[in-house]
C-alpha positions in Angstrom: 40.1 -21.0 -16.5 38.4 -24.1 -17.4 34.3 -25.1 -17.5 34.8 -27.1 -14.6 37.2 -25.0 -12.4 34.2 -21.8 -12.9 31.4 -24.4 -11.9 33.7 -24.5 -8.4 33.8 -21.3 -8.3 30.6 -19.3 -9.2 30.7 -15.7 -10.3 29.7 -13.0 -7.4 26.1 -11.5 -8.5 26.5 -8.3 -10.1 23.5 -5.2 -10.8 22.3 -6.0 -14.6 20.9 -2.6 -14.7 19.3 -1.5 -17.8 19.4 2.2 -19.1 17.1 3.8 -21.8 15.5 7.2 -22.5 11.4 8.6 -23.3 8.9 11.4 -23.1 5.9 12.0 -22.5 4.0 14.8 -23.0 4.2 17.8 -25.3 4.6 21.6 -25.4 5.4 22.8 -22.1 4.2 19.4 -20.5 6.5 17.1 -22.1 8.9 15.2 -20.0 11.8 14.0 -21.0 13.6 11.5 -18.9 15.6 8.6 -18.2 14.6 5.0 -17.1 17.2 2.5 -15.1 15.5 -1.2 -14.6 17.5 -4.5 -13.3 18.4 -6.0 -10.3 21.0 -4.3 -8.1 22.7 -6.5 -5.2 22.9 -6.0 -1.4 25.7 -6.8 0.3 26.8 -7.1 4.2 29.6 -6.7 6.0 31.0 -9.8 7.4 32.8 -9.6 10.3 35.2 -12.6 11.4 37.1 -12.6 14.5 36.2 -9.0 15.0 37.7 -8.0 12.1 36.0 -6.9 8.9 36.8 -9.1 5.9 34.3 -7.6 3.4 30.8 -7.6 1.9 28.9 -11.0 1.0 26.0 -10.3 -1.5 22.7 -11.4 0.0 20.0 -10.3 -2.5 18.9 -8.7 -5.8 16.3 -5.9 -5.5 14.4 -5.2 -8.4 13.9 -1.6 -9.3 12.5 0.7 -11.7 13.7 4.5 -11.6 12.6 7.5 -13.5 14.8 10.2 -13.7 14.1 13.8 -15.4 16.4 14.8 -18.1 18.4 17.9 -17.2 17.0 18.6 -13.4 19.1 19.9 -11.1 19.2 16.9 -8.1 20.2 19.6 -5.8 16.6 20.7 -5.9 14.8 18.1 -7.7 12.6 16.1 -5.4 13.0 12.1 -5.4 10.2 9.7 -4.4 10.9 6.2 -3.2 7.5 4.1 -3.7 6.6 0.6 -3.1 2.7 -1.8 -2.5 2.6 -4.3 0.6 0.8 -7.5 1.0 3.1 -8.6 2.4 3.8 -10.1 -1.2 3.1 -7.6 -3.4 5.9 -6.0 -6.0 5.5 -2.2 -6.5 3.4 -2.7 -9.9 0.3 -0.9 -8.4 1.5 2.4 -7.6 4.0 1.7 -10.8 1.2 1.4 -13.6 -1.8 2.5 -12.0 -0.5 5.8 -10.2 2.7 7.2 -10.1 4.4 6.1 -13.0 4.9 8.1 -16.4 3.3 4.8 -18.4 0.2 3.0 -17.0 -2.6 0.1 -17.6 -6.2 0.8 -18.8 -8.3 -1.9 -17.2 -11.6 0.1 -16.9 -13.3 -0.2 -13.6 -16.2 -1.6 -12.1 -18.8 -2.8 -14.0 -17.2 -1.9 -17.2 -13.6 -3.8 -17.2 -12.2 -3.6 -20.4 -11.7 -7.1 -21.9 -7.8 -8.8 -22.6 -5.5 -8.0 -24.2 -4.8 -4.8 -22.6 -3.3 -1.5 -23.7 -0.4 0.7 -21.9 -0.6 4.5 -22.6 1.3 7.6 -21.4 0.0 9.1 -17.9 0.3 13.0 -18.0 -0.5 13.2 -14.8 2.6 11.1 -13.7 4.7 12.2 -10.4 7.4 12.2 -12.6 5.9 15.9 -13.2 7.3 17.2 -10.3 9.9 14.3 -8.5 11.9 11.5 -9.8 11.2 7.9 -9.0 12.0 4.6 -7.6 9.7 1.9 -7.6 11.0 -1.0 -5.5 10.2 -4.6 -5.3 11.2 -6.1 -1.8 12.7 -9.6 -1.9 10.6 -12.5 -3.3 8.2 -9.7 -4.9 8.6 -8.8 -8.7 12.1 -10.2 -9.9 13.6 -9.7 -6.2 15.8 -12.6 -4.9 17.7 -13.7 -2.5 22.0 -15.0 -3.9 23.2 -17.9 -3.1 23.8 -19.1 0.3 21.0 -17.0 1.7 17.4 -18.1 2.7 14.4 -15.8 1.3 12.9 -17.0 4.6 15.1 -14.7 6.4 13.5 -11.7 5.0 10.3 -12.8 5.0 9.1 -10.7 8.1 9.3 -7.4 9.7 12.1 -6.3 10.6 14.8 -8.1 7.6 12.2 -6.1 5.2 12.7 -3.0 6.5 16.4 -3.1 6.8 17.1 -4.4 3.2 14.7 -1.7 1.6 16.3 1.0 4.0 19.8 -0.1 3.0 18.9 -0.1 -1.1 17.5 3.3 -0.1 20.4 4.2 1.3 22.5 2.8 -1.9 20.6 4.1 -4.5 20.6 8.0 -3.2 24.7 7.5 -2.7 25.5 6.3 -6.1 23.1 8.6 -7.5 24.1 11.2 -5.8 21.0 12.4 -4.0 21.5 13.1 -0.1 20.9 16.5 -0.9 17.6 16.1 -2.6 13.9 16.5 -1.3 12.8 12.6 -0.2 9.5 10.9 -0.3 8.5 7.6 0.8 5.3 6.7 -0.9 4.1 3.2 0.3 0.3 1.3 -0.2 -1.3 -0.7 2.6 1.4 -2.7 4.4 3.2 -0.1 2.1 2.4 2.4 4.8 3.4 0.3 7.6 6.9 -0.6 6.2 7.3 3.2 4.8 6.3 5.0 8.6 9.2 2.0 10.0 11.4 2.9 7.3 11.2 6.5 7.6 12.0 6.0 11.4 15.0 4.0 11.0 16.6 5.9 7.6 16.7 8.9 10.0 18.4 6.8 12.9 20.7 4.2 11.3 21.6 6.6 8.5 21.3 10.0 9.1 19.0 10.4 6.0 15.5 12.4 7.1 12.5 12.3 4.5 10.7 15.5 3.4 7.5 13.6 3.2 5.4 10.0 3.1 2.4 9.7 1.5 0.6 6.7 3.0 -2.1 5.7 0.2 -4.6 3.2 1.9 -2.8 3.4 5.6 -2.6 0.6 8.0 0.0 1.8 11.0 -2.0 -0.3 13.7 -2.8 -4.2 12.2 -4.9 -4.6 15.3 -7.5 -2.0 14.0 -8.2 -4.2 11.3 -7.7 -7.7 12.4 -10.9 -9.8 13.9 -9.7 -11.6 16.6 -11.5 -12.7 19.9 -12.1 -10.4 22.7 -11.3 -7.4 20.2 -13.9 -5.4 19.8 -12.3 -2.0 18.2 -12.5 -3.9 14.0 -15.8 -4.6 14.4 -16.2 -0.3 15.1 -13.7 1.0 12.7 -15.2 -1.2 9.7 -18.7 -0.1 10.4 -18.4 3.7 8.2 -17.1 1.5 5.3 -19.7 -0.8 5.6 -22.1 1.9 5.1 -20.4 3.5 2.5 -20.5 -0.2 0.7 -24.2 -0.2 0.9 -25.0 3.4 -0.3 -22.6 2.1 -3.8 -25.2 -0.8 -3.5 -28.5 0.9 -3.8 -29.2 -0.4 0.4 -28.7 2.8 1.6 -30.3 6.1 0.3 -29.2 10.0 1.0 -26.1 11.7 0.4 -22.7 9.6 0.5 -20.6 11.5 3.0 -23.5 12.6 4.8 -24.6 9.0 5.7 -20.7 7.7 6.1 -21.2 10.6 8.9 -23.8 9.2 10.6 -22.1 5.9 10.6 -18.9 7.4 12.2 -20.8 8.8 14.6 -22.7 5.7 15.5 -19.7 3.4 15.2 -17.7 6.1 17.6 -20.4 6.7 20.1 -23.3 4.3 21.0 -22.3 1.3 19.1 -18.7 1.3 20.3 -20.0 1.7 23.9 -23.0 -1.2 22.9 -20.4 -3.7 22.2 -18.4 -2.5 25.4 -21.5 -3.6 27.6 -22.1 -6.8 26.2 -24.9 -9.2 27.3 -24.9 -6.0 30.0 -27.2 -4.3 27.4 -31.2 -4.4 28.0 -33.6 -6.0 25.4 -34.9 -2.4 24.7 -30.8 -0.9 24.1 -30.0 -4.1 22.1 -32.6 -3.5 20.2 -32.7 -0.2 19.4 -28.4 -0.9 18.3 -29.6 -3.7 16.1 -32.0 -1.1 14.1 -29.8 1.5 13.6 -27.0 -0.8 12.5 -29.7 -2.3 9.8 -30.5 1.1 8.9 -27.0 1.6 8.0 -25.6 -1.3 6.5 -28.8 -2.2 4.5 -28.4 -5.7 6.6 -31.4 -7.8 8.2 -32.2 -6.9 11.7 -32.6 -10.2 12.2 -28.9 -11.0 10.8 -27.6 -8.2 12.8 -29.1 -9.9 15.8 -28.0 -13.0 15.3 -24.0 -11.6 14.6 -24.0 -10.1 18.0 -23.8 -6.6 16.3 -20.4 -8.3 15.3 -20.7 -8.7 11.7 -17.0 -9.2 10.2 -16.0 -8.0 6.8 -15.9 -11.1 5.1 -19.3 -12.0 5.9 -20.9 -8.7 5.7 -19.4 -9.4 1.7 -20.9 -12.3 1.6 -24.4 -11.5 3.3 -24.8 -7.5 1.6 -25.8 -8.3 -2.0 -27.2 -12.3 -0.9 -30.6 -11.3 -2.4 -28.9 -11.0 -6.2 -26.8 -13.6 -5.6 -23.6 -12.1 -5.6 -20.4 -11.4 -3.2 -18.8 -8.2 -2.8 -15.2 -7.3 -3.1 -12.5 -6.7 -0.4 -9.9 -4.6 -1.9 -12.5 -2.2 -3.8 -16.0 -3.1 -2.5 -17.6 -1.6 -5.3 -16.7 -4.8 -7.4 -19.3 -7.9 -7.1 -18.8 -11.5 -8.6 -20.7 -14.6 -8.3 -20.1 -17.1 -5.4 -20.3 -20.8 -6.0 -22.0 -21.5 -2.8 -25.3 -19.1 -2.6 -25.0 -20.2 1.2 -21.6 -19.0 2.4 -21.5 -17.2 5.3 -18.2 -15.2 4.0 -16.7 -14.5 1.1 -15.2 -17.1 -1.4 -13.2 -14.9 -3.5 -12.2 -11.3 -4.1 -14.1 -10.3 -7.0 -12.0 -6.7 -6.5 -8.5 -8.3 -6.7 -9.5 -10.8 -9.3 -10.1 -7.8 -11.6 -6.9 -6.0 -11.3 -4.6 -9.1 -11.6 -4.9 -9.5 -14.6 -4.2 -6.2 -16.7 -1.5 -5.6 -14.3 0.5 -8.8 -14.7 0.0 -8.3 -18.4 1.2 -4.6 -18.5 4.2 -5.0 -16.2 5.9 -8.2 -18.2 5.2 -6.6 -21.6 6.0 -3.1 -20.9 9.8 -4.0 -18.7 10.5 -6.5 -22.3 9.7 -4.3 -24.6 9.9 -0.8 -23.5 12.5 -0.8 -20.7 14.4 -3.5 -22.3 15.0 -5.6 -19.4 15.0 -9.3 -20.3 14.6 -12.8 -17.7 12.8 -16.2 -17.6 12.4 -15.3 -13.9 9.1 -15.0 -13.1 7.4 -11.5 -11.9 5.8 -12.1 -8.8 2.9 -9.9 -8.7 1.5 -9.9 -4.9 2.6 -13.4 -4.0 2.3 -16.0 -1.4 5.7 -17.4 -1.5 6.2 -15.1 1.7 3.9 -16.6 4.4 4.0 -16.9 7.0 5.1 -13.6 7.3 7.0 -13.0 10.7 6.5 -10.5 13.5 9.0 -11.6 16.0 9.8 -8.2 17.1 6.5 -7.7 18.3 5.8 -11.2 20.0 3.2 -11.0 22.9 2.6 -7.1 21.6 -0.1 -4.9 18.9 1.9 -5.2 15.7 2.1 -1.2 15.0 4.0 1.0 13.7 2.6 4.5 14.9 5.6 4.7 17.5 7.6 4.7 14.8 5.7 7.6 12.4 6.0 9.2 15.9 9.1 9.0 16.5 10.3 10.0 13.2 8.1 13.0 13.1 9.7 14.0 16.5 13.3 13.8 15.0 12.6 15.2 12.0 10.3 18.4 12.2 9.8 19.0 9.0 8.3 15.6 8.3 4.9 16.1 6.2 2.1 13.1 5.9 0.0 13.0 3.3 -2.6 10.1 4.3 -5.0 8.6 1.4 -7.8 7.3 2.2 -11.0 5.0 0.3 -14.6 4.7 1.3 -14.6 1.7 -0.3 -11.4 0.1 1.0 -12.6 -3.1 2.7 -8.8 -3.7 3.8 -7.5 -0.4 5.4 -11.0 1.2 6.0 -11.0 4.9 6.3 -11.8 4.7 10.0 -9.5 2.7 11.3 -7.1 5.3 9.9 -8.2 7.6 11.8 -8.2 6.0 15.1 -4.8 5.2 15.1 -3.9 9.0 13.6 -5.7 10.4 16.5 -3.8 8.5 18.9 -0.5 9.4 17.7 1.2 10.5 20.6 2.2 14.0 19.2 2.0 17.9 19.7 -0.6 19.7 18.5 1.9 21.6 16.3 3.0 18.4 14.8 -0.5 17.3 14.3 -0.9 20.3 11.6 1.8 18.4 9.6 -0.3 15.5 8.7 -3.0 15.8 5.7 -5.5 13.7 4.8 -7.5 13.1 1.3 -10.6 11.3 1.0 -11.7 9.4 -2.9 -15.0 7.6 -3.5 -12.9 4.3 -4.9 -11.2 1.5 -2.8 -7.6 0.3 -1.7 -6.4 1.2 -5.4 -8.4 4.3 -5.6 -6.8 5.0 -8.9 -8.6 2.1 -10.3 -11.1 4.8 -10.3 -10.8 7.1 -13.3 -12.5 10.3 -11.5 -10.5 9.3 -8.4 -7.2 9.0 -9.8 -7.2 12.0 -11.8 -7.6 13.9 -8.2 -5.7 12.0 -6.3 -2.6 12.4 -8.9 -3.0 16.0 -8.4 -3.8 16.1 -4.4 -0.1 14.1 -4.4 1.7 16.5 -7.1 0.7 19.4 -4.7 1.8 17.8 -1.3 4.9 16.8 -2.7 5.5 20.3 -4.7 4.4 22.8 -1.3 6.7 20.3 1.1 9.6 20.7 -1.1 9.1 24.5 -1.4 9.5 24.4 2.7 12.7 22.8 2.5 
């Protein structure tokens, strides 16, 4: 066939998966195993007339999988992990948790300088399940094939069902339905992974052992400000506090004072911001004190926010007296604003220090140790898919909690392991709670969810003393579920 005659007639897409084998480890810890990288391609049925006439590709999914040499897959557990945004490609939980290779960027206060190093994690997953690190399209080197719109799976509901269906693809052709399952997600992570565990168990008859929700957000209206919604405005309070202990504008014990504030932000605060102007000058006052007391904020400030102080400008008004602005994504981090008189945050000082070493790590280490070649651009945690759509939730809460609930119900052997930052300025510890407590479950079922608590932020593993606990807190969930099975 000619040039011209294959110009009119491109190629179908095909998977350009990429095979190679490591260890880690030594003595009795070493691991030896098996990495697959590349794109493999989702196709759907079409249907013409009523009639099936075959499958059209309609995108290429990125993934990285890490397979244990010699394991019997009968028993072996398999983990299926993936970050949020939406936007972001899996490379957090990839090289800063889960995965057998990882990124050393230091932490707060002490960031280790570019270029940046890659070394073996022992305390790797991959110690007790296989895994699958998936970038959802637009994220990573996911596309969309020709003919298709990324548009069209820029939202809710197209996410979940292409991750479910490569989900679904990868356990057939690797022959895995028999295996223990995890979904591990991160922020929206969490959302997409308590959806996705709901519909893998309804659309395909595949039921999870486990999720383990690291940083969870199952309600987005206990975390978005928006007018006439008072329940952020509680649910960030603990988190605030916790901020200001790091900070040196709170004194006593950490968890001790986070206490205090959960009991404040649950009891008379919640009920102070119920009442309104309804509130006498001596109540008002006495909310705007202990508010100060606990957030290390002005009275005065407090007074003037309407005890309604949101999370950007309580990172822009906490450290004003150095000059600096805290971060969102770990609010230990501080950086310098340009404007000294902003009343909210400018910049994330938190998620301009991770970008960096993580970008880095991931397109040097899938080059030159996983051998997987492309001029396409890696998308780290991009913006390319805004505005991100919720159609199947118009004129209702955007949650997902009927979904975790529902799965649980099907599936009674579903275990949650829920992980959790005090210094998580995006899914705040709190809010996390609410929306667990209102799960609409037995108190049997109740005693299958877990929860883990790390003085760090949304990537707690940024933190060194934090990861190494949180590593094994996950090892053990996804070991003692397994052993159930």
């Amino acid at each position: 066939m000619s040039d011209e005659a294959s110009s009119d007639h491109p190629q179908s897409p095909t998977d350009d998966l990429v095979v190679t084998t490591h260890q880690i480890g030594s003595g009795r810890s070493k691991l030896n195993y098996t990495a697959t990288t590349g794109r493999v391609v989702l196709r759907e049925e079409v249907i013409t007339d009523g009639k099936f006439t075959g499958h059209q590709p309609r995108a290429q999914i990125f993934h990285t999988s890490y397979v244990l040499d010699d394991a019997d897959p009968a028993t072996r557990p398999v983990t299926f992990a993936f970050n949020g945004g939406p936007g972001s490609s899996s490379v957090w939980l990839h090289l800063g948790l889960l995965g057998p290779r990882r990124v050393i960027m230091g932490d707060a206060g002490e960031l280790a300088p570019p270029p940046y190093k890659i070394e073996d994690n022992l305390e790797s997953l991959l110690a007790v399940s296989d895994l699958v690190f998936i970038d959802p399209v637009t994220t990573g080197f996911s596309r969309t094939t020709e003919g298709h719109q990324a548009d069209d799976f820029h939202g809710y509901g197209r996410d979940i069902e292409s991750v479910s269906e490569f989900v679904r693809l990868w356990t057939s052709r690797n022959g895995r339905w028999l295996s223990p399952k995890y979904l591990a997600g991160e922020s929206y992570g969490t959302t997409r992974a308590a959806a996705l565990a709901a519909r893998l168990a309804e659309n395909d008859g595949l039921y999870v052992n486990g999720l383990m929700l690291i940083s969870s957000v199952l309600d987005l209206g206990s975390v978005h400000y928006s007018e006439g919604n008072d329940l952020p405005y509680a649910l960030y309070f603990p988190t605030f506090t916790a901020t200001a202990h790091y900070h040196g504008k709170v004194s006593g014990r950490l968890r001790t004072r986070v206490a205090e504030a959960e009991q404040f932000a649950a009891g008379d605060l919640w009920v102070g911001l119920g009442r309104g102007n309804r509130l006498s000058v001596t109540e008002r006052s006495d909310l705007v004190q202990r508010y100060s007391a606990l957030t290390g904020l002005d009275p005065e400030y407090v007074d003037r926010a309407d005890l309604r102080v949101t999370l950007h400008a309580f990172a822009a008004e906490l450290l004003r007296d150095r000059g600096q602005v805290i971060g969102r994504l770990d609010m230990r981090f501080a950086g310098w604003p340009t404007d000294h008189n902003g009343d909210h945050m400018e910049y994330d000082p938190s998620h301009a220090a991770i970008t960096g070493p993580y970008s880095a790590a991931l397109n040097s280490y899938v080059r030159s140790e996983l051998g997987y070649s492309t001029d396409v651009a890696y998308n780290i945690l991009t913006p390319k898919v805004q505005p991100w759509s919720y159609k199947e939730f118009e004129g209702e809460s955007v949650e997902v909690a009927t979904s975790l609930t529902k799965a649980m119900r099907a599936n009674p052997h579903l275990r949650v392991h829920v992980a959790c930052g005090y210094y998580d300025g995006a899914t705040p510890h709190f809010a996390a709670e609410h929306v667990f407590a209102h799960l609409k479950l037995p108190e049997q079922a109740r005693d299958r969810i877990e929860w883990a608590y790390y003085e760090a932020g949304h990537m707690m593993y940024v933190h060194e003393p934090s990861r190494l606990q949180q590593s094994a807190d996950l090892a053990k969930f996804v070991t003692e579920t397994s052993a159930r099975s």
